[in-house]
C-alpha positions as CSV (number, residue, x, y, z in Angstrom):
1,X,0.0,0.0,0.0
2,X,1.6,3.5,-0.8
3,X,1.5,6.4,0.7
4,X,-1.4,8.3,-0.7
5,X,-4.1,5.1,0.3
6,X,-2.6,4.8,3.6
7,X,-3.5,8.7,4.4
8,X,-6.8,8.2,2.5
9,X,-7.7,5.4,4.5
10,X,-6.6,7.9,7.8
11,X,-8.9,10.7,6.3
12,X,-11.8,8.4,6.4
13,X,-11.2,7.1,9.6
14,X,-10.8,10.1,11.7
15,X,-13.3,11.8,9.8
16,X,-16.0,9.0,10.2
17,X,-15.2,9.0,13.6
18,X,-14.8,12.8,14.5
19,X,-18.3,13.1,12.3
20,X,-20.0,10.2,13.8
21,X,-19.3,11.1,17.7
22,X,-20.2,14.7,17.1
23,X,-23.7,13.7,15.5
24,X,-24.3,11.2,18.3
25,X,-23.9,13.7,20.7
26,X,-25.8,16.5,18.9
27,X,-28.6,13.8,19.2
28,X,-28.5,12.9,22.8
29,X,-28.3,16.9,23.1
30,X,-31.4,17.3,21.5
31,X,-33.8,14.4,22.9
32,X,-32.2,15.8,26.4
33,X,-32.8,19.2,26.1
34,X,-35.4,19.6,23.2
35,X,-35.2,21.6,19.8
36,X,-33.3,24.6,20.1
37,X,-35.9,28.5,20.4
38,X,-34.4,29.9,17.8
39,X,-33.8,28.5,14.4
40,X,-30.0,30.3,13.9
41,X,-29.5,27.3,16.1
42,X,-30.2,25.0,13.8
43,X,-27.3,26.9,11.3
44,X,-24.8,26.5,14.3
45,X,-25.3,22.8,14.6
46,X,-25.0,22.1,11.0
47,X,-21.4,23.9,10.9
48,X,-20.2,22.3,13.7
49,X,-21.4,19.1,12.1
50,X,-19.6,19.7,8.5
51,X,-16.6,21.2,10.5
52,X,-16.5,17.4,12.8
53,X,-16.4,15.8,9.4
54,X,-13.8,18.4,7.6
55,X,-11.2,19.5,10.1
56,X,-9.8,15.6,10.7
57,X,-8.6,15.6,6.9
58,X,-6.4,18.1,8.2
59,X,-5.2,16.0,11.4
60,X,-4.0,12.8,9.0
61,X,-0.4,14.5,8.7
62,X,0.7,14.8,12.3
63,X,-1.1,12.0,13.0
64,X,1.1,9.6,10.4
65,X,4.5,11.7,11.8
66,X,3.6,10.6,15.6
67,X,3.0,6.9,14.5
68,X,6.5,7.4,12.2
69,X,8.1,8.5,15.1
70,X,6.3,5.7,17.2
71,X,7.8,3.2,15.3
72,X,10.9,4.5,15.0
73,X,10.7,6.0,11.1
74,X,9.8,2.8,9.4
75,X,6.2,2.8,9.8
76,X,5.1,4.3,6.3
77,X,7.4,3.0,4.0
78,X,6.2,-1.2,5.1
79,X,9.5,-1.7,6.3
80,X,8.4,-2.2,9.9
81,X,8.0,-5.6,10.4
82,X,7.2,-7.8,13.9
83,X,9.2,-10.5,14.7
């Protein structure tokens, strides 16, 4: 696997996850508390939503140098192997 599919994959991981979390507890927030009084509320949710799914793209680069540096360089280029 090359580079580019590994920090595809990443992208779609954190952002499935970031996305998913936020929308579960949007939800939760809502049956607890009710629809919000005023429908600019409605606006703010929905950004904070998109931005849950967008803003992890942007994580997938420090994210790969941690695990790089984790496993000691080797961990992108699939020369890391267990023994």
């Amino acid at each position: 696997m090359d580079i580019r599919e590994g920090r595809r994959r990443l992208c779609i991981f954190l952002s499935l996850a970031s996305g998913l979390s936020c929308l579960a507890l949007l939800t939760v927030t809502l049956i607890l508390h009710g629809a919000p009084y005023r429908p600019l509320w409605w606006v703010v949710m929905a950004l904070i939503l998109a931005g849950a799914f967008l803003v992890p793209m942007l994580l997938a680069r420090p994210v790969e140098w941690v695990i790089r540096g984790y496993l000691g360089g080797s961990a992108l280029d699939g020369s890391h192997r267990r023994v």
